[in-house]
N, C-alpha and C positions, 0 to 999 in steps of 0.2 A: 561778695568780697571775702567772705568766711573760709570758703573753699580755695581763693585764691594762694600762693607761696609766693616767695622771693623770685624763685626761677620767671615765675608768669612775668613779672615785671624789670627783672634785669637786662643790663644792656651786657652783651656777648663782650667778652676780651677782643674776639678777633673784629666787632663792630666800631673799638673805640680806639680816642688817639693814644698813639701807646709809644712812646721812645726809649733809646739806651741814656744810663745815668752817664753815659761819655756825649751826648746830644747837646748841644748848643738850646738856649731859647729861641732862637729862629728857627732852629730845625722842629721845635714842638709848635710853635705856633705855623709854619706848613704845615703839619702832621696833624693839630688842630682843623685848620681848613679843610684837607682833603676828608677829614672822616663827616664834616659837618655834610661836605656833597651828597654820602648815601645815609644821610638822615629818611626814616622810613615816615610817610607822611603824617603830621600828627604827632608827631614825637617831637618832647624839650629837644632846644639846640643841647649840644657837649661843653662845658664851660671850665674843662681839665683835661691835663693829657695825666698817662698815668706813667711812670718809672719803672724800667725794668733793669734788674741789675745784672750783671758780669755773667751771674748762675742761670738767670732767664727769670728773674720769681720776680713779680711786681716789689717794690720797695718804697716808692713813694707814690707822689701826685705835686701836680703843680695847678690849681685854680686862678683863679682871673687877678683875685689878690693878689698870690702871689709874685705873677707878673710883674705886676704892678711895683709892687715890694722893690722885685728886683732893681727897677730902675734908680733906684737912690743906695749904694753899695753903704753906707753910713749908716741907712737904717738897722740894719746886725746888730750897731751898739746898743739900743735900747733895746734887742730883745722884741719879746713877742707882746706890741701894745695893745692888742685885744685884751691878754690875759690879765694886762694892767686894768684895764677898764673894768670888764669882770670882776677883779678883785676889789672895788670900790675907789681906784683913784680917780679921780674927776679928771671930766676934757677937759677943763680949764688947764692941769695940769700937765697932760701931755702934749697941750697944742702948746704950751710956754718951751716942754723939752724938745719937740722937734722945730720949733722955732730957734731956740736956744741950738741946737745941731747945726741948722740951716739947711732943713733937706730941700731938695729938688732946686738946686741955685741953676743950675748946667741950664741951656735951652731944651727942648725936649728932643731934641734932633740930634744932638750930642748923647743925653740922656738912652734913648734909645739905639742912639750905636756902640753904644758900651754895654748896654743890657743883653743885646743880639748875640755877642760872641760868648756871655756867659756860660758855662757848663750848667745842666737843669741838676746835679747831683748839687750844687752847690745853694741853687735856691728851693729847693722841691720840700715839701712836707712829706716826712715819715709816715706810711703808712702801716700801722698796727694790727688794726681792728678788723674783724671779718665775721660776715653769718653763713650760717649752712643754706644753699640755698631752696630747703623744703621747710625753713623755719615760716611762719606764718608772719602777714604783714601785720599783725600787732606787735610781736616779737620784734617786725623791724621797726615799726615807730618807735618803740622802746628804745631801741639801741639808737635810732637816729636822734631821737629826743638827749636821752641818757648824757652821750658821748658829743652833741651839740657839732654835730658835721653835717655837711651836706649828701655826704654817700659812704657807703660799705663796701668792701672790698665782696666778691659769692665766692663759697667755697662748693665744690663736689669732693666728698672725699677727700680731705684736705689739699687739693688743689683750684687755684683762682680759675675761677669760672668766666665772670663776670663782676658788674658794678652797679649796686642799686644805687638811683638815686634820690636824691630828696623831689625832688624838684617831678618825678614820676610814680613813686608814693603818693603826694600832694595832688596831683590831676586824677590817681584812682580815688581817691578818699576823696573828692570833691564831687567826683562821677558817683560814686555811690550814694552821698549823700543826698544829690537831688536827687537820685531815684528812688530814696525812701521817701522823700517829703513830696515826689511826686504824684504817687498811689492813694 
């Protein structure tokens, strides 16, 4: 694993689901589907499409959360309630405010055909963050630990390469483990 880099373990830009910030949620969750097809055997499913803006440059991601999110347009007002949680407010607390909101009243049927026609520029998380992809996969637990995300954007030369993810980090470091406690 010592010798391994980021590149060894990244998933290709042109391998994942990737749409325009003008793309509907429907259009990413087909764009989701079709990339899960040539999943290469042995490889995590994909569980984000990524954003690409006006200029071509990735810009966001959209995760299963935020899906999810999407479907109750109300949840916007309170913001981001991980970061609440994180910050020491109690569930007690947030289940009272989105109780008190009233999210997800609609049936899910409704819910999901209001979510469908959404724009993804409108629910998508910012994508920041990015490693070189010759940095070493301790450098990336760091940054994935660090920065508490499931993936990094790869750069080559300051261009997006690809996308490590946590979830393929976690099955190397698992593989190598039992091979040391193997021996």
């Amino acid at each position: 694993m010592d010798n391994k880099r980021v590149k060894d373990l990244m998933v290709p830009l042109d391998e994942y689901a990737v749409v325009s910030d003008q793309a509907t949620l429907l259009d990413a969750v087909t764009a989701l589907e079709e990339a899960q097809k040539n999943l290469p055997p042995g490889r995590q499913p994909y569980r984000a499409v990524l954003v690409v803006g006006s200029e071509g440059k990735i810009i966001g991601k959209i995760g299963q959360l935020a899906f999810l999110n999407a479907l109750e347009p109300k949840f916007n007002v309170l913001g981001d309630l991980g970061k609440l949680a994180v910050a020491g407010v109690s569930s007690e607390f947030i289940s009272q405010m989105t109780e008190h909101f009233r999210f997800f009243q609609d049936n899910l049927s409704d819910l999901c055909q209001r979510a469908g026609a959404l724009h993804v520029k409108d629910v998508m998380h910012p994508v920041t963050d990015s490693i070189d992809e010759n940095a070493s996969l301790g450098d990336a637990i760091n940054r994935l630990v660090a920065l508490q995300t499931l993936s990094l954007l790869v750069q080559r030369r300051g261009e997006m390469v690809g996308l490590l993810r946590l979830s393929d980090l976690f099955d190397e470091v698992t593989r190598e483990m039992k091979q040391q406690h193997s021996t």
